[in-house]
C-alpha positions as CSV (number, residue, x, y, z in Angstrom):
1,X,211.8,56.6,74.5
2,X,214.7,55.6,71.7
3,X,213.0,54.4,68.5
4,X,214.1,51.0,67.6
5,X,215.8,50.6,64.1
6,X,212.9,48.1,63.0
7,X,210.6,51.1,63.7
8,X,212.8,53.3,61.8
9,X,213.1,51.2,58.9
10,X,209.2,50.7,58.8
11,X,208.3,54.8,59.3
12,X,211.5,55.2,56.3
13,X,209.7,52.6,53.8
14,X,205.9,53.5,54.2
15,X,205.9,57.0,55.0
16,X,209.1,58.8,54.5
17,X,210.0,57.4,50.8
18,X,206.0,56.9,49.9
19,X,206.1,60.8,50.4
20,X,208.6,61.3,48.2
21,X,208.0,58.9,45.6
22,X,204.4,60.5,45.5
23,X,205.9,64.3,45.1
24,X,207.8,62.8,42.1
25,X,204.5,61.3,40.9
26,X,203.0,64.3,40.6
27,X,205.7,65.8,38.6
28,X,206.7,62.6,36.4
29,X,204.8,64.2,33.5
30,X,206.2,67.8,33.3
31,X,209.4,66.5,33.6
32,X,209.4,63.8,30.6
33,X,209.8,66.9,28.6
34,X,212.6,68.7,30.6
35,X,216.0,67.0,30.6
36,X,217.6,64.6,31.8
37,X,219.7,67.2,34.1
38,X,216.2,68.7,35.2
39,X,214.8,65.2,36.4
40,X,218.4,64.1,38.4
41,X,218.1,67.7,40.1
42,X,214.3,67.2,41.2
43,X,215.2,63.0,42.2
44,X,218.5,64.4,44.3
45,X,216.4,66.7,45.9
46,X,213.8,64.3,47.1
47,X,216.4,61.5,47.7
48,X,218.2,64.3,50.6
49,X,215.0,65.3,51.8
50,X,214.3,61.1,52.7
51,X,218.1,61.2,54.4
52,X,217.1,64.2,56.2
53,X,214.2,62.5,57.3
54,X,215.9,59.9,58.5
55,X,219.0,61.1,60.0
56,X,216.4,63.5,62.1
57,X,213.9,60.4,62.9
58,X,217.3,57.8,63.8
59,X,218.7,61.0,66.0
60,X,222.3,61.2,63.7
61,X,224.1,64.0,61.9
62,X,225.1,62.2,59.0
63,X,224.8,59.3,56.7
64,X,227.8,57.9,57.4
65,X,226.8,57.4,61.6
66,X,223.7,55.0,59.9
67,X,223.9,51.7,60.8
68,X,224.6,49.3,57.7
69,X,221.1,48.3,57.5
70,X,220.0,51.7,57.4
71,X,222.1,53.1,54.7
72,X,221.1,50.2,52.6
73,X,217.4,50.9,53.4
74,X,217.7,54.3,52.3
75,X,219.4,53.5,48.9
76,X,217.3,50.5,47.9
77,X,214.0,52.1,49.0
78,X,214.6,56.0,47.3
79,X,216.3,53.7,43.6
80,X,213.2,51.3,44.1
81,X,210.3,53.8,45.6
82,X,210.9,56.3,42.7
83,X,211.4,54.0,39.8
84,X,207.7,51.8,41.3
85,X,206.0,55.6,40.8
86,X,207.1,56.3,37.3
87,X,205.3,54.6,34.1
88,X,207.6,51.8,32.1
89,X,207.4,54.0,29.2
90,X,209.1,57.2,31.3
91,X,212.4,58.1,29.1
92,X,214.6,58.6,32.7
93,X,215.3,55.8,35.5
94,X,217.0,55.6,39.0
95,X,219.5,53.4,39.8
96,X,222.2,53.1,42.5
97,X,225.7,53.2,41.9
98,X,228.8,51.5,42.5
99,X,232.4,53.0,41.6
100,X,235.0,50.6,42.8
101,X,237.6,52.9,43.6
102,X,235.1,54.6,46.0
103,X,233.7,54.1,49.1
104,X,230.3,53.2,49.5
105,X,227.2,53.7,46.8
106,X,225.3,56.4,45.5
107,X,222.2,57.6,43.0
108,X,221.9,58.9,39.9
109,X,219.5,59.2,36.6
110,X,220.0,57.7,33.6
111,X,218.1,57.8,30.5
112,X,216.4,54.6,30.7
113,X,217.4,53.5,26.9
114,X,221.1,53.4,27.9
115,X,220.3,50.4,30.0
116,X,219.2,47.1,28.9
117,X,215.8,45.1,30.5
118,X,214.9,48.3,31.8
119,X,211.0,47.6,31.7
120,X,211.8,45.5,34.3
121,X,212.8,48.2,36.7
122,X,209.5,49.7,37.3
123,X,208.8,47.8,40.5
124,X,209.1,48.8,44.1
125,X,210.8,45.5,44.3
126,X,213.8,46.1,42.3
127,X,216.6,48.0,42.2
128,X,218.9,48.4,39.2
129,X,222.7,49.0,39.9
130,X,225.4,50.1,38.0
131,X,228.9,49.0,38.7
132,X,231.9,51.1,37.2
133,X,235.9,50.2,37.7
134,X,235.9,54.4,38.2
135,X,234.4,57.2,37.9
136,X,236.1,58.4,34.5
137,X,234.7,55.1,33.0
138,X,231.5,55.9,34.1
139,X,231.3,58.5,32.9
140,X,232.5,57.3,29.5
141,X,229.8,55.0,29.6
142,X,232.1,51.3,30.5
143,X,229.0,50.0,33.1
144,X,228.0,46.9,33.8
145,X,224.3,46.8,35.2
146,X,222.8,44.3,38.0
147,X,219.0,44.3,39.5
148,X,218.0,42.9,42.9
149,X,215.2,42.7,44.8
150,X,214.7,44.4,47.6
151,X,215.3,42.1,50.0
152,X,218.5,41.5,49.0
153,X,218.4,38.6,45.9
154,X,220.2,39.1,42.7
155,X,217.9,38.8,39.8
156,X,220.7,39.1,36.9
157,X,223.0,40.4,35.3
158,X,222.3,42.6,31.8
């Protein structure tokens, strides 16, 4: 019997990601003394192992064969499940990204003081996104931020 997406989408939110988010838990206070590098290796890791999870439990090879609703469960849940784990003091965040010359969105660390009202990120509620023009301003630091919850409403711009 095919598993309906609903189903999928509850098994990803309260069992897949909750794993996950756990696993970095547990680890959140060896790595705020590594580096910034060392926490993004340990958050990618745990982010594929949820898509892996998911493309096995939806019965697809890739991310890009996810319905739309899917691949925005999977990057608002990991962004918002990992940050809601992690203490409002911890010196690194999640956030999803969004490079306008490139397709789609993606995930990456930050240290949190590079983005403003980041105590408010610490909820599984929220999820903080970065918008770039490219991926060379990026990566020379010209972002603009966003948050929204969740479900979907933007709660500002900073």
């Amino acid at each position: 019997m095919a598993v309906t997406e609903r189903e999928i989408i509850e098994k990803l939110e309260k069992e897949i990601i909750q794993k996950r988010a756990e696993a970095l838990e547990g680890a959140a206070d060896e790595l705020r003394h590594l580096s910034g590098r060392a926490f993004g290796v340990v958050v990618n890791y745990l982010a594929k192992d949820v898509l892996a999870a998911l493309l096995r439990l939806a019965g697809k090879s890739s991310a890009d064969t996810l319905s739309g609703e899917l691949q925005i469960r999977y990057l608002a849940g990991v962004v918002a499940g990992f940050n809601g784990v992690l203490p409002a003091d911890y010196p690194f965040i999640v956030i999803a990204v969004d490079i306008a010359d490139e397709p789609g969105m993606t995930l990456m660390t930050m240290r949190r003081s590079l983005i403003p009202s980041t105590h408010e990120m610490t909820s599984r509620a929220v999820v903080p996104i970065c918008f770039a023009e490219s991926r060379a301003k990026l990566l020379n630091g010209e972002l603009k931020f966003r948050s929204e919850w969740v479900g979907g409403e933007n709660v500002g711009e900073f």
